[in-house]
N, C-alpha and C positions, 0 to 999 in steps of 0.2 A: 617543177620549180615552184616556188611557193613565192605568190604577190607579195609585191611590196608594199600595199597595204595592210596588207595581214600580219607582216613583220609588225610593223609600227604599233597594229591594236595590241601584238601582245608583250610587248616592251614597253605599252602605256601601263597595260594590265600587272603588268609585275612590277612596276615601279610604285604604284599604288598598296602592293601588297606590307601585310604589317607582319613580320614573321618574329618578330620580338615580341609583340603582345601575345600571340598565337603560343608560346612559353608557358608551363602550367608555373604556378602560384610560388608555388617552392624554389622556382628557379629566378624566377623574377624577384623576390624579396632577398633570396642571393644576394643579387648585385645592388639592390637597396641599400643592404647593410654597411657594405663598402660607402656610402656617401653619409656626409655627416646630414644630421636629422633636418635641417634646415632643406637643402637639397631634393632629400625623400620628397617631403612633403611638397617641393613644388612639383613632383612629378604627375601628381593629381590632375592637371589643365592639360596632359596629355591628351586624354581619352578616358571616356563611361570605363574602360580597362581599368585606367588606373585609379582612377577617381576616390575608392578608399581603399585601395591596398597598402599603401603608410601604414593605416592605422593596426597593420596585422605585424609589423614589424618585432623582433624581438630584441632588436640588438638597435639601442639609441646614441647617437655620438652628438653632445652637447656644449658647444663652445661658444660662449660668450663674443671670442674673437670674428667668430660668422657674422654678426649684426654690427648696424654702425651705431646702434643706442644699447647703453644696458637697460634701459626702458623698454626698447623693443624684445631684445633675449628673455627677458621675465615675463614678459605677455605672453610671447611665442609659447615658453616651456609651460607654461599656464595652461593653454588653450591645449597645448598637445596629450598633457594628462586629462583632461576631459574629454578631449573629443578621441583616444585611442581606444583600440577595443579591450575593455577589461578583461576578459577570459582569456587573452595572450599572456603566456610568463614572460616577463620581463626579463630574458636570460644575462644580455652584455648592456651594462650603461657607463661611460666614460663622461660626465658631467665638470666640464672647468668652467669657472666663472673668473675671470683679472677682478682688481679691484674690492670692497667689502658685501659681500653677500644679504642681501634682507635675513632675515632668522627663518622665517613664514615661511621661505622657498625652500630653503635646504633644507628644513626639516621635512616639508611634503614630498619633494624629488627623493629622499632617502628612506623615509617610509613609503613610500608606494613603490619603487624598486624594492624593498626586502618584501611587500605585501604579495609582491607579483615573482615571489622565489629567481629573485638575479643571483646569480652564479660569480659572473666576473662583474667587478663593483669598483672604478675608479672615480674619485671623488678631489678637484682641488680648486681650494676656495682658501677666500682669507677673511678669518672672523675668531669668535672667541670658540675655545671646546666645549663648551657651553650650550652652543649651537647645533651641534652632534649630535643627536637621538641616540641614547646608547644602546639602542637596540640593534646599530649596527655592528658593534662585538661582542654582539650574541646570534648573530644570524648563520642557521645551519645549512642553510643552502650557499652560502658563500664557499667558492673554491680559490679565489684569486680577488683581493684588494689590495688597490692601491691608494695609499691616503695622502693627499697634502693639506698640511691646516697649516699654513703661516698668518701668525697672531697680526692684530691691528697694530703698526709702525714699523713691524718686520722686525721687532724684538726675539732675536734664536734665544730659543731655548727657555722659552715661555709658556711652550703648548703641552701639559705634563697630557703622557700617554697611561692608557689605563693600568693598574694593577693584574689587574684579572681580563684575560678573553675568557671566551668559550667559543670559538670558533672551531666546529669538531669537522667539517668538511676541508678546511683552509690548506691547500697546498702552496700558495704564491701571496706574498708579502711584502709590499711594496713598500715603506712610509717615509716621510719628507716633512723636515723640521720639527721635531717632535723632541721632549727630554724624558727619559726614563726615568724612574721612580726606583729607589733601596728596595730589598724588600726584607725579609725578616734577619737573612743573616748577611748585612749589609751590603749587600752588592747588588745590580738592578741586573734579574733574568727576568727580561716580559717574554719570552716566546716557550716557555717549557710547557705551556698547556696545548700547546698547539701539533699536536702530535700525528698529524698529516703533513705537517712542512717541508716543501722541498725545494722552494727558491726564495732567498731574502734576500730584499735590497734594503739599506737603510743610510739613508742619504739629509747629510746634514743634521744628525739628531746627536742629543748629550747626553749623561746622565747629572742626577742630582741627587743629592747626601747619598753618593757614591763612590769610590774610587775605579771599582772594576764591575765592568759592562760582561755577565756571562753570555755567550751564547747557546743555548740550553739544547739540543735534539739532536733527537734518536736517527731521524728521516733525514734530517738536512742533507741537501745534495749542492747546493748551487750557495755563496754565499756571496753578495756583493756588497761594499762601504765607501761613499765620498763623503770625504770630509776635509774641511781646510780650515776651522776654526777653532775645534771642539780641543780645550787644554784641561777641563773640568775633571776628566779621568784620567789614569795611567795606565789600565791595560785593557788588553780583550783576552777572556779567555774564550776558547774551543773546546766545548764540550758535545763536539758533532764526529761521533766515529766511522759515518755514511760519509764525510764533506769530502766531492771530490774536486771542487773548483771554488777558490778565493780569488775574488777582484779587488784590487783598491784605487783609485784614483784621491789626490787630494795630498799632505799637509801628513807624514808618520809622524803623531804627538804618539802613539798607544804603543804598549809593548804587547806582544801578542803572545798567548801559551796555549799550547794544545798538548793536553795530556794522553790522548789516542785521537792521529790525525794519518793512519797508517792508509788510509783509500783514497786520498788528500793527491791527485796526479795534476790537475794544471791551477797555477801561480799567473794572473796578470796584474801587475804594478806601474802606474803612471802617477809618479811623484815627481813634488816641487817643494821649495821651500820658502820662502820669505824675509826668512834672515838671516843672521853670517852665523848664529849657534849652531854645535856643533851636536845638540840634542838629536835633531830627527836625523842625521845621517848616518848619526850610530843606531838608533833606531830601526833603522833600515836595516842595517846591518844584520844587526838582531832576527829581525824578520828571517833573514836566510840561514841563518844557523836553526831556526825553529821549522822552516819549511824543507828541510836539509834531504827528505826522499822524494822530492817529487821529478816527475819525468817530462814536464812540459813546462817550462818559462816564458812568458811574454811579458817587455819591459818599454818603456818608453825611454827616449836618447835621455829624457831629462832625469829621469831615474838613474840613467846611470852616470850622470853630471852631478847627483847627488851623493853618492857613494863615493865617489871620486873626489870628493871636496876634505875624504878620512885621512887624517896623517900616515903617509908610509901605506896605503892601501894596499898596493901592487906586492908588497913584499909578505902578507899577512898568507897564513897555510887553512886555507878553508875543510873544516871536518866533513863538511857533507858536499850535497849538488854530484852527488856519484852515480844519481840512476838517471839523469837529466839524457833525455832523448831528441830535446828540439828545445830550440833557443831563439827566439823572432825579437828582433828590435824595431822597434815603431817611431819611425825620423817624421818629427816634426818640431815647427818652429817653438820657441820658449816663450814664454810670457813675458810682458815687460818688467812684471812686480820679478818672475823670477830669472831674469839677466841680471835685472840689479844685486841681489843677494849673490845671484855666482860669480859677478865683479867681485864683489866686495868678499867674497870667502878665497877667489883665489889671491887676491892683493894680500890678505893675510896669511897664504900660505908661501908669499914672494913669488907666485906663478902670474907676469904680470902678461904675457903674450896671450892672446884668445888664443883658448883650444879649438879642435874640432867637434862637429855635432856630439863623436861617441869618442872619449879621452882615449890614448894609447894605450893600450893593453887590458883595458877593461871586458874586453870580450875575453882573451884569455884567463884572464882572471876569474872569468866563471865558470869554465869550461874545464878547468884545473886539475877536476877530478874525473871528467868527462870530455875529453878531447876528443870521441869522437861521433857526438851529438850533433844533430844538421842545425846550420847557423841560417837565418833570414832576415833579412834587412828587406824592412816595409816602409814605401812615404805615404806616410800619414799626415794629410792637413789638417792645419788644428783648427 
């Protein structure tokens, strides 16, 4: 039988032990990177262990929101380019600042991450484009950027996006508030140079001395669009014979054309509308005659309270939605700006009782060509 002091030495003994520092380098900067850069760096008053392993990190996560001064955040990200190890690449940096940006900072946080070959590159600040180093669409080690510039007063559609990339690595495309640019034969294609491209988000952005927004590639797999304000153009075309997945959320102003969209299998839609016109819900409409083989649907209730606002809807014979294999609706509550427009749209079609979340017969309605595609109803909080 073994003393019961002997227990005790060695359950002091193991309580003492550090088997987390005891972890080689690679493992430990691991779970670094997971915490945003603030964080990291207090991990240093740990132990002689940790004391400069931060500075080996590869991957920085920079948020103004960490600190209670932007005084303090501008010092911090100051001191951390100086005091980090230069011979690190800089592979992931995600840098948000609220509020208007010094010039001096953003310019040096964005050259020393393209200096130190970063890979994935998020960037959102508010300042002029001006401020941009353009050497960041030209950086060939880029695979994944994400841009936000919204201009000083939060004027949309003020921040004009460049003419020309050269981003020859660029798989993933992020950007937010930005307006397109014409280009020779009147219509604004920014992404046809980018011929790695397989996921685009483009959120909140316009065109200007345009009507129609192409979107240009060969690669495109993934394409996503929120928009709720933009009336400045009137379509999008699809010139992605890869695109197997369209997202929209936001405000159908656009009519949408795809002249080979034949790989094109999941459609997700969460629209609203604003006002009692009867533009976007034919619009909408539109949409489904144009996305008419695809095999996966996913709608929001309010999308299809927008549909449902069409005269004689239920009665109309739909050409397509024949390959349609699954159908998911997503219940959640409506917006207040969009209850009032679905007031005031069904008052003018004399439907004055509230409906239900999802109108009667509207699922049938899609299903018309495909009665026997699995149906899903999902609550979804908004």
């Amino acid at each position: 039988m073994i003393p019961r002091k002997m227990k005790r030495g060695r359950n002091s003994e193991s309580k003492k032990e550090d088997r987390l520092s005891d972890l080689p380098d690679c493992v430990l900067l691991h779970i670094l990177a997971f915490l945003n850069a603030k964080d990291a760096v207090r991990t240093c008053v740990l132990s002689n262990r940790w004391k400069d392993l931060w500075k080996l990190l590869s991957t920085l996560t920079l948020h103004s929101s960490d600190f209670w001064t932007f005084k303090s955040f501008t010092k911090f990200v100051s001191r951390l380019l100086t005091l980090r190890d230069g011979s690190i690449a800089l592979l992931n940096l995600d840098f948000e600042r609220h509020g208007c940006i010094e010039p001096h900072l953003l310019k040096r946080i964005v050259k020393y991450a393209i200096s130190h070959n970063v890979q994935q590159l998020g960037i959102s600040v508010k300042c002029d484009i001006d401020h941009i180093p353009p050497c960041i669409f030209s950086c060939h080690t880029l695979t994944s950027l994400k841009l936000s510039v919204c201009p000083r007063g939060y004027i949309y559609g003020s921040t004009l996006f460049p003419k020309s990339l050269s981003l020859a690595a660029l798989t993933s495309l992020h950007l937010q508030h930005f307006t397109f640019c014409a280009s020779d034969n009147d219509r604004a294609e920014p992404f046809s140079a980018c011929n790695k491209l397989r996921d685009l988000i483009i959120d909140h952005c316009t065109v200007r001395d345009a009507k129609i927004l192409c979107i240009s590639s060969s690669t495109l797999v993934n394409f996503t669009m929120h928009s709720d304000h933009s009336k400045d153009f009137y379509k999008i075309v699809l010139s992605t014979p890869n695109l197997r997945t369209f997202s929209f959320t936001g405000i159908p102003y656009q009519q949408l054309s795809g002249g080979n969209l034949s790989s094109l299998e999941q459609v997700n839609i969460d629209a609203e509308i604003w006002s009692t016109s009867m533009e976007s819900p034919l619009i909408l409409f539109s949409w489904l005659l144009e996305l008419a083989n695809i095999k996966s649907l996913t709608v929001s209730a309010s999308t299809l309270q927008v549909l449902y606002l069409i005269p004689e809807l239920l009665k109309i014979k739909l050409p397509g939605l024949g390959n349609l294999k699954s159908l998911k609706v997503k219940l959640k509550s409506l917006s207040p700006i969009f209850s009032m427009a679905l007031r005031a749209g069904k008052s003018r079609k004399a439907e004055l009782e509230p409906s239900p979340p999802i109108p009667y017969g509207i699922v049938d309605f899609l299903l018309q060509n495909s009665p026997s595609a699995e149906v899903d109803f999902i609550d979804c909080p908004r």
